[in-house]
C-alpha positions in Angstrom: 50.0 23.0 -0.7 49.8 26.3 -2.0 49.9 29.1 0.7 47.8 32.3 0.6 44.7 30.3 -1.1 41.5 29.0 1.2 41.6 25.1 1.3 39.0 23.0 0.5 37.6 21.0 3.0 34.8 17.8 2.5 33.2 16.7 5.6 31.9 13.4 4.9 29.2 11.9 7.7 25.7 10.4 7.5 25.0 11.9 10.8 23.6 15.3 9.6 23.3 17.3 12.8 26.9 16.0 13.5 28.4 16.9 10.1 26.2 20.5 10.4 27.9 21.1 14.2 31.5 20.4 12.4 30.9 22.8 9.5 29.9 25.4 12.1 33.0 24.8 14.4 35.2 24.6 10.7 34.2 28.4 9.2 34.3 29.5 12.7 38.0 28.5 13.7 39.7 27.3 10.2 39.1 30.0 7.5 38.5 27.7 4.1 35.9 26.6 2.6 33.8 23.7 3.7 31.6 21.4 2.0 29.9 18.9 3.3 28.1 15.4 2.0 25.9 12.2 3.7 27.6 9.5 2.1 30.4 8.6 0.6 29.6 8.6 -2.8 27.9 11.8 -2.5 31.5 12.9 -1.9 33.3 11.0 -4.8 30.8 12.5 -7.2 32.6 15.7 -6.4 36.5 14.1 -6.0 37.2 16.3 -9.2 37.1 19.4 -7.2 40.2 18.7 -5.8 39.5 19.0 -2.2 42.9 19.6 0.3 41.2 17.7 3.3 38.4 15.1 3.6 37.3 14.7 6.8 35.1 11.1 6.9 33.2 9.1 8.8 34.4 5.3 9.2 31.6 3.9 9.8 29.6 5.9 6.2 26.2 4.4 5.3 25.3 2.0 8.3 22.0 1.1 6.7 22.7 0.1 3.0 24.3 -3.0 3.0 25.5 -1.5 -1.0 27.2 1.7 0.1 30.8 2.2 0.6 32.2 2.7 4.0 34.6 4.8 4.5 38.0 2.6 4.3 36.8 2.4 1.0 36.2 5.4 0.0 40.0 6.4 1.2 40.9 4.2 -0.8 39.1 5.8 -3.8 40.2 9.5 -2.7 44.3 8.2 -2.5 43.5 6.7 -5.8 42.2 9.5 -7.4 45.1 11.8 -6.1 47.4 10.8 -3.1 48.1 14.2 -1.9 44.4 14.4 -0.4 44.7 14.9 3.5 41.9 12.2 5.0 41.2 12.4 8.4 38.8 9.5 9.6 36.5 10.2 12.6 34.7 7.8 14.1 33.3 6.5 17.2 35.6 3.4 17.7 37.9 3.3 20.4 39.7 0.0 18.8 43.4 0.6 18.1 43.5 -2.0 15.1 40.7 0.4 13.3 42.9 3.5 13.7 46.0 1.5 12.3 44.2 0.0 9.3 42.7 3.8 8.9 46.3 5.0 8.7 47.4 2.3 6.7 45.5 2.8 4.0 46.2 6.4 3.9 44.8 8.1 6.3 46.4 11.0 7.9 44.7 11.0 11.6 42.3 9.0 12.9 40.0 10.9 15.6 37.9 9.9 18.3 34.4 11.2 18.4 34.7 13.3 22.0 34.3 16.1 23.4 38.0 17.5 21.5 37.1 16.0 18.4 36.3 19.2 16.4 39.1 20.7 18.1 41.5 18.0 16.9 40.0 18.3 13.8 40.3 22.3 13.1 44.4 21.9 14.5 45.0 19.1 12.1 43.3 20.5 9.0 45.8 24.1 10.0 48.3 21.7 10.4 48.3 19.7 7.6 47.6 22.9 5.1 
């Protein structure tokens, strides 16, 4: 990744106060800039920009039985250019979710706690 430019960053969650209270915590303690988008789709409309870290949701779009989740919409990001940093959040505790997760490309899978947009600001200065 190329040093000395701000990163991109897509937050993807259909949980709007939640994706509005990881923004804030984002341009507070990681200096890039930080989109954000309520479904999956939303964010794949916008792939082309080239982000440098999605952080999504797992479980995207709960009530349409149509939209994506987000397994599946890693798998469109890696597609569309491997070199994406994916993070999945979610709420799931279950260790064969987090393996699949990282299986299919994901970076990190975090936990939805208390340290969760903590984990999430030391990955994304990690990982760019």
């Amino acid at each position: 990744m190329e040093i000395g430019r701000p990163k991109k960053i897509f937050i993807v969650d259909d949980d709007p106060m939640l994706t509005e209270a990881i923004m804030d915590w984002l341009t507070r303690h990681v200096p890039h800039n930080v989109s954000t988008f309520s479904t999956g789709e939303e964010c794949l409309k916008h792939i082309h920009e080239k982000p440098d870290v999605v952080v999504l949701d797992y479980y995207l779009n709960t009530v349409s039985r149509d939209a994506a989740n987000g397994i599946e919409i890693l798998k469109v990001i890696k597609k569309f250019d491997p070199s994406v940093h994916v993070i999945i959040l979610s709420s799931q505790e279950h260790y064969g979710i987090a393996v699949q997760s990282i299986q299919k490309g994901a970076e990190q899978y975090v936990i939805k706690d208390e340290k969760a947009f903590e984990k999430i600001a030391s990955l994304i200065n990690d990982l760019t």
